[in-house]
MDAnalysis code that builds the backbone (N, CA, C; Angstrom):
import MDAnalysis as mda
import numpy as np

u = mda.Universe.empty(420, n_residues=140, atom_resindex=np.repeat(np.arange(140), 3), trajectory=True)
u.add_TopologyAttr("name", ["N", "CA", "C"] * 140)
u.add_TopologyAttr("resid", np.arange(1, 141))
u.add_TopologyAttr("resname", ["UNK", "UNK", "UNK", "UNK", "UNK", "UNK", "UNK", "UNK", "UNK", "UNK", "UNK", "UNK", "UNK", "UNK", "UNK", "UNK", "UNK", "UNK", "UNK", "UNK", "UNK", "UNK", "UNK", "UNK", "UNK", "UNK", "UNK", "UNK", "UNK", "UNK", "UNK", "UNK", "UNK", "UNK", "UNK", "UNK", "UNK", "UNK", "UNK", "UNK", "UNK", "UNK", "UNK", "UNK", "UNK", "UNK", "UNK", "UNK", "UNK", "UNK", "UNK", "UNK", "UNK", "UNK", "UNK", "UNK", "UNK", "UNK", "UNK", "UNK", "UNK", "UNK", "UNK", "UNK", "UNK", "UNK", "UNK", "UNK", "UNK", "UNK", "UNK", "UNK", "UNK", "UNK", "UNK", "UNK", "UNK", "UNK", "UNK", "UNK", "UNK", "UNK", "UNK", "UNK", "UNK", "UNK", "UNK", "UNK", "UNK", "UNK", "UNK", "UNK", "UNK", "UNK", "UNK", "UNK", "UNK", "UNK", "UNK", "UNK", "UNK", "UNK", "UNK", "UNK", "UNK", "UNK", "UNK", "UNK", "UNK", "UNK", "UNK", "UNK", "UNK", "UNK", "UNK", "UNK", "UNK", "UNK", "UNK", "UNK", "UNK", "UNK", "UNK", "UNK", "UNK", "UNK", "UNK", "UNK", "UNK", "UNK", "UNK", "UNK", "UNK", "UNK", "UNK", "UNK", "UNK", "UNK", "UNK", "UNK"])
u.atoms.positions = np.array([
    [21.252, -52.246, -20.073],
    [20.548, -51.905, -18.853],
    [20.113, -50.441, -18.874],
    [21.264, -49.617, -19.158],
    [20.559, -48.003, -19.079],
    [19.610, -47.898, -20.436],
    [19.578, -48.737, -21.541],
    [18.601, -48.173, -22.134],
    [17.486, -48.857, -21.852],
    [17.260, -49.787, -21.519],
    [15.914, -50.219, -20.401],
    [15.473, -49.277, -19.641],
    [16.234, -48.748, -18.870],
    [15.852, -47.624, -17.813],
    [15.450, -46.934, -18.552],
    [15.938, -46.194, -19.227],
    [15.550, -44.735, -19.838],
    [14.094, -45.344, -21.037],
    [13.922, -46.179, -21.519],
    [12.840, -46.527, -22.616],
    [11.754, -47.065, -21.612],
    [11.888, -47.540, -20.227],
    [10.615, -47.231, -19.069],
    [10.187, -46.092, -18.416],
    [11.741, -45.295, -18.388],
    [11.526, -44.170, -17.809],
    [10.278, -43.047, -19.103],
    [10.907, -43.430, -20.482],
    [10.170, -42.528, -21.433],
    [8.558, -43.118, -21.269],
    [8.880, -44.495, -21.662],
    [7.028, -44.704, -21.310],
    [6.221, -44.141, -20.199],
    [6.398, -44.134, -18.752],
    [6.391, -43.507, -17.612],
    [5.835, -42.295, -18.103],
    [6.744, -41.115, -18.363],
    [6.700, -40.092, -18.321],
    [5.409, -39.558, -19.917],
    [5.115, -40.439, -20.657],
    [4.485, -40.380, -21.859],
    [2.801, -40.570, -21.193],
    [2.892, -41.520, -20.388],
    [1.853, -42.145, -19.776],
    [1.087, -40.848, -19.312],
    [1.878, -40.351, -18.197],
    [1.798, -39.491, -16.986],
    [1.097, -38.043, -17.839],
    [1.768, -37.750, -19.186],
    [1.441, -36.743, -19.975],
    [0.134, -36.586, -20.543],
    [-0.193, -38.009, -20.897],
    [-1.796, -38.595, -21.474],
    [-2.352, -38.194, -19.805],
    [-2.308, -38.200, -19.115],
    [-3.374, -38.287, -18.244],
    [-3.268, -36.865, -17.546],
    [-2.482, -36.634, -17.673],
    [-2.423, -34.996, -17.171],
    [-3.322, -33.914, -18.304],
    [-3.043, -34.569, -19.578],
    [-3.612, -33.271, -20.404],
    [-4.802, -32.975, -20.556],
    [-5.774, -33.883, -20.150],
    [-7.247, -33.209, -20.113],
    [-7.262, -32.008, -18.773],
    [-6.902, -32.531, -17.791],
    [-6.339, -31.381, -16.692],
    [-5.963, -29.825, -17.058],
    [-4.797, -30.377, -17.319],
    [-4.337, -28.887, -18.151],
    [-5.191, -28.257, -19.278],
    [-5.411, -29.042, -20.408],
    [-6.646, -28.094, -21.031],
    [-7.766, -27.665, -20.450],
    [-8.364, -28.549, -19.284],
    [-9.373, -27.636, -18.900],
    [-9.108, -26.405, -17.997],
    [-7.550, -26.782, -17.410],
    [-7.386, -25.351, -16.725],
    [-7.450, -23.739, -17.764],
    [-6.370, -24.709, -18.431],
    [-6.382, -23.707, -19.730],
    [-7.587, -22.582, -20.146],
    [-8.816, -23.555, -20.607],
    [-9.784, -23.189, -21.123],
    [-10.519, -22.489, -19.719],
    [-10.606, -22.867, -18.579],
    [-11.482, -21.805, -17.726],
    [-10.577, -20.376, -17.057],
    [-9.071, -20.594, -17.278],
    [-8.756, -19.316, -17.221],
    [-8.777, -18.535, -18.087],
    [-8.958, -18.783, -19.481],
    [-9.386, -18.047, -20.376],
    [-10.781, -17.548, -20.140],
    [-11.801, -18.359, -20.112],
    [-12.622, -18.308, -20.415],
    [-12.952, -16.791, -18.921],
    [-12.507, -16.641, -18.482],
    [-12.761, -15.829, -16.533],
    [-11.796, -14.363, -17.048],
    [-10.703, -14.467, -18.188],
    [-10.095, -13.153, -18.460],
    [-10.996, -13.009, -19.486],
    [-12.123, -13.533, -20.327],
    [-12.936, -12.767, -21.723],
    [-13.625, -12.363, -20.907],
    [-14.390, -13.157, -19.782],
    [-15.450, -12.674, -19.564],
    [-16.355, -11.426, -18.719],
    [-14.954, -11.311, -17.780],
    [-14.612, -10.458, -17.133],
    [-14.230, -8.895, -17.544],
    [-15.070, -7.948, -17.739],
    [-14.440, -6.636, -18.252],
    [-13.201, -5.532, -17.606],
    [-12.208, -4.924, -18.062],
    [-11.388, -4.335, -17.852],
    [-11.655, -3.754, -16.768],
    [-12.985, -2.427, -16.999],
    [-13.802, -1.629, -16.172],
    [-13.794, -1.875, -15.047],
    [-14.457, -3.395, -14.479],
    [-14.975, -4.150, -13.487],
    [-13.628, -4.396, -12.250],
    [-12.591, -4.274, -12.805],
    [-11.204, -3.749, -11.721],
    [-11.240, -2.605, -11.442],
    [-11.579, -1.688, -11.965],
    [-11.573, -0.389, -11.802],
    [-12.438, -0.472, -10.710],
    [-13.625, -0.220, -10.969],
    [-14.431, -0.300, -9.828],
    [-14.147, -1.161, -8.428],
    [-13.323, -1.531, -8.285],
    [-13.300, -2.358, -7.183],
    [-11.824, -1.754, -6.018],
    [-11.414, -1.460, -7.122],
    [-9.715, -0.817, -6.288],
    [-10.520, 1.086, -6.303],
    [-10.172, 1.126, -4.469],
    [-10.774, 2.168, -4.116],
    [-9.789, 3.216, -3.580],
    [-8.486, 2.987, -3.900],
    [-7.216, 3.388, -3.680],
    [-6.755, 3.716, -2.049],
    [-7.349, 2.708, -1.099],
    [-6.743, 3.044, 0.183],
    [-5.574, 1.593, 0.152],
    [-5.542, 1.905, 1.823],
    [-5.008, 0.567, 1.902],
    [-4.658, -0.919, 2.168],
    [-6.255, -1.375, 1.518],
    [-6.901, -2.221, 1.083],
    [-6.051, -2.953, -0.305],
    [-6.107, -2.103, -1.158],
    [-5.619, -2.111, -2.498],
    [-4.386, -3.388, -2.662],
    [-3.750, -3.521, -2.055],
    [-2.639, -4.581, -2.658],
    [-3.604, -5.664, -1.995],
    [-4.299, -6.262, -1.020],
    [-4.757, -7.307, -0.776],
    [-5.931, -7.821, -1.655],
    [-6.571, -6.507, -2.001],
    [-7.363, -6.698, -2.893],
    [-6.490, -7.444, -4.388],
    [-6.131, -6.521, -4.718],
    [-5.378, -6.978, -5.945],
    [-4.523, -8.189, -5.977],
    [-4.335, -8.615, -4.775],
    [-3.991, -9.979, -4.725],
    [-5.287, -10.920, -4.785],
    [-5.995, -10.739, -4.114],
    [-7.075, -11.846, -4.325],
    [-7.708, -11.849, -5.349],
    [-8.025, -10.764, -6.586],
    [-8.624, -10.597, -7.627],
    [-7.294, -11.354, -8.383],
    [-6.257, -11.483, -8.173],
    [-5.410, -11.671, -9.457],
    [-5.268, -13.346, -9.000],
    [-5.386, -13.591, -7.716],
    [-5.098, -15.142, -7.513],
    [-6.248, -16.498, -7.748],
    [-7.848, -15.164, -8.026],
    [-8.492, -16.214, -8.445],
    [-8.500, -16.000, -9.950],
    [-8.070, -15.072, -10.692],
    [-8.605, -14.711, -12.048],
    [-6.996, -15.978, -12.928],
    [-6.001, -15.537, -12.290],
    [-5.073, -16.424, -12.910],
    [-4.664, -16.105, -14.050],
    [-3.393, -15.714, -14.634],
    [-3.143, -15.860, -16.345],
    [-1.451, -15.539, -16.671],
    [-1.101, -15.162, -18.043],
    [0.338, -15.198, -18.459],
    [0.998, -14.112, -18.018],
    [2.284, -13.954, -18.236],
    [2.421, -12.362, -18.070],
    [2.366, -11.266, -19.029],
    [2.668, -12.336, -20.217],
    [2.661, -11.142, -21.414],
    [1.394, -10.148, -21.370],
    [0.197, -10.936, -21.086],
    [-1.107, -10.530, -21.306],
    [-1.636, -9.752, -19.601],
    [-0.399, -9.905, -18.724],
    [-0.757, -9.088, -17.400],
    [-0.269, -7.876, -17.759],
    [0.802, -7.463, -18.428],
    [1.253, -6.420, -18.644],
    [0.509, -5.319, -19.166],
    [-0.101, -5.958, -20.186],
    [-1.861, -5.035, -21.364],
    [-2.597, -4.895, -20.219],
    [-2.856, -5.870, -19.301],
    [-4.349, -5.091, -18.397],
    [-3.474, -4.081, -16.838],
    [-2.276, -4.774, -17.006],
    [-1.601, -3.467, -16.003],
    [-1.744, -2.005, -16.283],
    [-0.939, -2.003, -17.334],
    [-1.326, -0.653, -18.249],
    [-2.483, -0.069, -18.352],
    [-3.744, -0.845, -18.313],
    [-4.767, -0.524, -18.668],
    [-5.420, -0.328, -17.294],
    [-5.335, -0.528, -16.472],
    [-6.032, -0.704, -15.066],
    [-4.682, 0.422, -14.410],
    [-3.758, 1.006, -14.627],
    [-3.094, 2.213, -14.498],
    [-3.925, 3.317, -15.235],
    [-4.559, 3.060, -16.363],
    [-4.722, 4.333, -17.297],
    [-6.203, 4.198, -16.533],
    [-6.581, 3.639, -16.290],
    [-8.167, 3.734, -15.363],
    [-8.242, 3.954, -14.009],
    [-7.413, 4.722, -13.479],
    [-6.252, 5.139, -12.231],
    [-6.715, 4.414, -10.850],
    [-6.394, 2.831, -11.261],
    [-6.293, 2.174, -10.308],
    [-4.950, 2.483, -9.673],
    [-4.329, 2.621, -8.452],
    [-3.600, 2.764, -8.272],
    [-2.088, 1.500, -8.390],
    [-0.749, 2.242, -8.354],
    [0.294, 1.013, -8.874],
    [0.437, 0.353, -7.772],
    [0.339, 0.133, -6.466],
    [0.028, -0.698, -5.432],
    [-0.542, -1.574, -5.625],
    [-1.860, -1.317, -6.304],
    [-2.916, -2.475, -6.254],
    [-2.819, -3.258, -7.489],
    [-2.264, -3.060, -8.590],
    [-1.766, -3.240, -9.787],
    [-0.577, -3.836, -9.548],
    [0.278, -3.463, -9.199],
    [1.277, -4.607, -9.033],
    [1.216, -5.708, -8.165],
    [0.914, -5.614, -7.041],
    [0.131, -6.689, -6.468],
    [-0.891, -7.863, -6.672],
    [-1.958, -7.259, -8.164],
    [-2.903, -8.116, -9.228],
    [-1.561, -8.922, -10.017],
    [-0.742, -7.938, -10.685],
    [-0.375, -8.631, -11.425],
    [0.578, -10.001, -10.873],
    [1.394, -9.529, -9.824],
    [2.214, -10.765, -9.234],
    [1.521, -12.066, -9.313],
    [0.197, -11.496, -8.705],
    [-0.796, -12.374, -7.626],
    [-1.115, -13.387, -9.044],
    [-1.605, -12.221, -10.244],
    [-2.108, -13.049, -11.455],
    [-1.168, -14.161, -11.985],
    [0.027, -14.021, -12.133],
    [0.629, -14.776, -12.776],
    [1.431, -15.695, -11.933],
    [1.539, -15.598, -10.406],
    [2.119, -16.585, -9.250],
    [1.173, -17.407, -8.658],
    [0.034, -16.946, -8.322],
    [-1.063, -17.632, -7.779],
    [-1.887, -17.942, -8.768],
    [-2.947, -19.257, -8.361],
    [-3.716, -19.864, -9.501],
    [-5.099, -20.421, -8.405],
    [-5.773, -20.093, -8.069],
    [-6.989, -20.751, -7.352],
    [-7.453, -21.760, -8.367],
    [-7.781, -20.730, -9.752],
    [-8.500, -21.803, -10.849],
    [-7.919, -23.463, -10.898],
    [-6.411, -23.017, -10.584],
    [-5.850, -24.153, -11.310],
    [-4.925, -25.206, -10.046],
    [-5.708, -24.696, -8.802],
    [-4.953, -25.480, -7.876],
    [-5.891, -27.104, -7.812],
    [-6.851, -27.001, -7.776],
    [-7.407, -28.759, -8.461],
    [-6.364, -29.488, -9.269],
    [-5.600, -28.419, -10.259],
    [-5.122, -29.608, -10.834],
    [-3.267, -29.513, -10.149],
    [-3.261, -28.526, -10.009],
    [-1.798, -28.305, -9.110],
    [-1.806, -29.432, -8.306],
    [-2.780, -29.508, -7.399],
    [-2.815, -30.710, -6.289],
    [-2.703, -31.997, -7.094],
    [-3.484, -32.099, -7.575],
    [-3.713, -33.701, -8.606],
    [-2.131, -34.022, -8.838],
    [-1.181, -32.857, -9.358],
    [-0.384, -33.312, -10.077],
    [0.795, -33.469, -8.831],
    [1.254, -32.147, -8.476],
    [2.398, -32.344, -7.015],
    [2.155, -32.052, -5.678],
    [0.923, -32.520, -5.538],
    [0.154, -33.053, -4.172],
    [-0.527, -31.751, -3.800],
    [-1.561, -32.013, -2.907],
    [-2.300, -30.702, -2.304],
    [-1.396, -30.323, -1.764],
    [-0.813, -30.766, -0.568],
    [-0.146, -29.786, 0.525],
    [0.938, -28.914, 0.028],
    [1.955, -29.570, -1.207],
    [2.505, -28.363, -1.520],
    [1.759, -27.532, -2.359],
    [0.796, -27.916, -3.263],
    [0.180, -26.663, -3.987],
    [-1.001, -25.574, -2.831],
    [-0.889, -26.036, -2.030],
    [-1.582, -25.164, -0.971],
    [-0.546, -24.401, -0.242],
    [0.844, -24.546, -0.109],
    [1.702, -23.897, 0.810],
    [2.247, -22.920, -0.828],
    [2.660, -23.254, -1.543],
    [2.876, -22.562, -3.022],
    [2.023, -21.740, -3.201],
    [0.719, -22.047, -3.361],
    [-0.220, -20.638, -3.543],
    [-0.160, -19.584, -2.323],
    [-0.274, -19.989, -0.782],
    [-0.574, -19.136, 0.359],
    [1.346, -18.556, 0.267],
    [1.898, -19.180, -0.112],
    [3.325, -17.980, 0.124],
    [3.402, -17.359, -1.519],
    [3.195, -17.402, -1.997],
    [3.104, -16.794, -3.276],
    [1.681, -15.459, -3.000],
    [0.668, -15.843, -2.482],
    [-0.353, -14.736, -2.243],
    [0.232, -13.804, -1.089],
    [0.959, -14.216, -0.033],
    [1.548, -13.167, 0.739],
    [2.448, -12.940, 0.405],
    [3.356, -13.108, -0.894],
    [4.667, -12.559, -0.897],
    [4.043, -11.300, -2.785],
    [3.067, -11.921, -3.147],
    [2.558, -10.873, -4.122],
    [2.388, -9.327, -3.374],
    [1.731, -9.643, -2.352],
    [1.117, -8.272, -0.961],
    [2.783, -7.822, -0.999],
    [3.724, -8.080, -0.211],
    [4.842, -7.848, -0.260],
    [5.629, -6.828, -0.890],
    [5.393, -8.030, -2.511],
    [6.291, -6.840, -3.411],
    [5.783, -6.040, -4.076],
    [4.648, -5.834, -3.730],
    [3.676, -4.677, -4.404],
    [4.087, -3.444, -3.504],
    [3.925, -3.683, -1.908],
    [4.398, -2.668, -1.208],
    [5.965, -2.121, -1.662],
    [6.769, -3.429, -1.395],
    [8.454, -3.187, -1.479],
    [7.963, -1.958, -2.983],
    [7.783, -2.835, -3.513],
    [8.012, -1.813, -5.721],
    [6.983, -0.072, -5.137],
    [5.767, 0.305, -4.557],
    [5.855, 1.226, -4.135],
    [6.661, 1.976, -3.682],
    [7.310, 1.695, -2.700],
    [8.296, 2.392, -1.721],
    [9.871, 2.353, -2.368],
    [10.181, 1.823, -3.205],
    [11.074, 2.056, -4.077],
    [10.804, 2.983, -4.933],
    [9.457, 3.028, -5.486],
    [9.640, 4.082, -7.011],
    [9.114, 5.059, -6.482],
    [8.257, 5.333, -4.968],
    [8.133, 6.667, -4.573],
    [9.193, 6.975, -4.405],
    [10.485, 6.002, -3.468],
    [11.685, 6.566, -3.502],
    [12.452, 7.416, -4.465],
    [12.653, 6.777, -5.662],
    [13.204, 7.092, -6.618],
    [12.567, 8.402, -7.297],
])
């Protein structure tokens, strides 16, 4: 009996994988395709260092979407182009917690309503700890 279960349960879950993965590769491929195309510069210009800046940098990072390894290189880099670390830490949260690109398929997979309550508390809690991580390291 349990290996019945578990050899439906594997088909199930094999099934579910085939039909998910065109999904996922195309998320894949258009968040890539939105960090090539997009120049470094083009953040710069946009963060005007008031305090605007973390909301901004949340909404630029929640539609652009990506890993963290690779948020860290344009953190650095969008610091050395003196965006300010407010608005930069706030991109980056936003980048790698929030996904606009990829909430089509978020929904598809564990329903709209939670991938809509997941992105909107993840975009106000990016704003958040961008402030909190300011006010700590001015502290410090």
């Amino acid at each position: 009996m349990q290996t019945q279960n578990s050899k439906q349960a594997l088909i199930k879950a094999t099934n579910m994988m085939w039909r998910v993965a065109p999904i996922i590769l195309g998320t894949i491929i258009l968040v890539s395709l939105a960090s090539v195309l997009i120049p470094k510069s083009f953040y710069a210009a946009i963060f005007q260092n008031n305090l605007l800046d973390p909301i901004v940098g949340s909404a630029i990072g929640s539609i652009l979407a990506g890993n963290p390894i690779t948020s860290y290189i344009i953190g650095g880099e969008l610091l050395k182009q003196g965006v300010s670390l407010i608005a930069v830490t706030a991109f980056i949260v936003a980048w790698v917690t929030v996904g606009i690109v990829q909430l089509p398929a978020e929904s598809m997979i564990l329903g709209k309503r939670f991938a809509i309550t997941r992105n909107l508390v993840s975009f106000i809690l990016s704003i958040i700890v961008a402030i909190l991580t300011y006010i700590i390291l001015t502290i410090i």
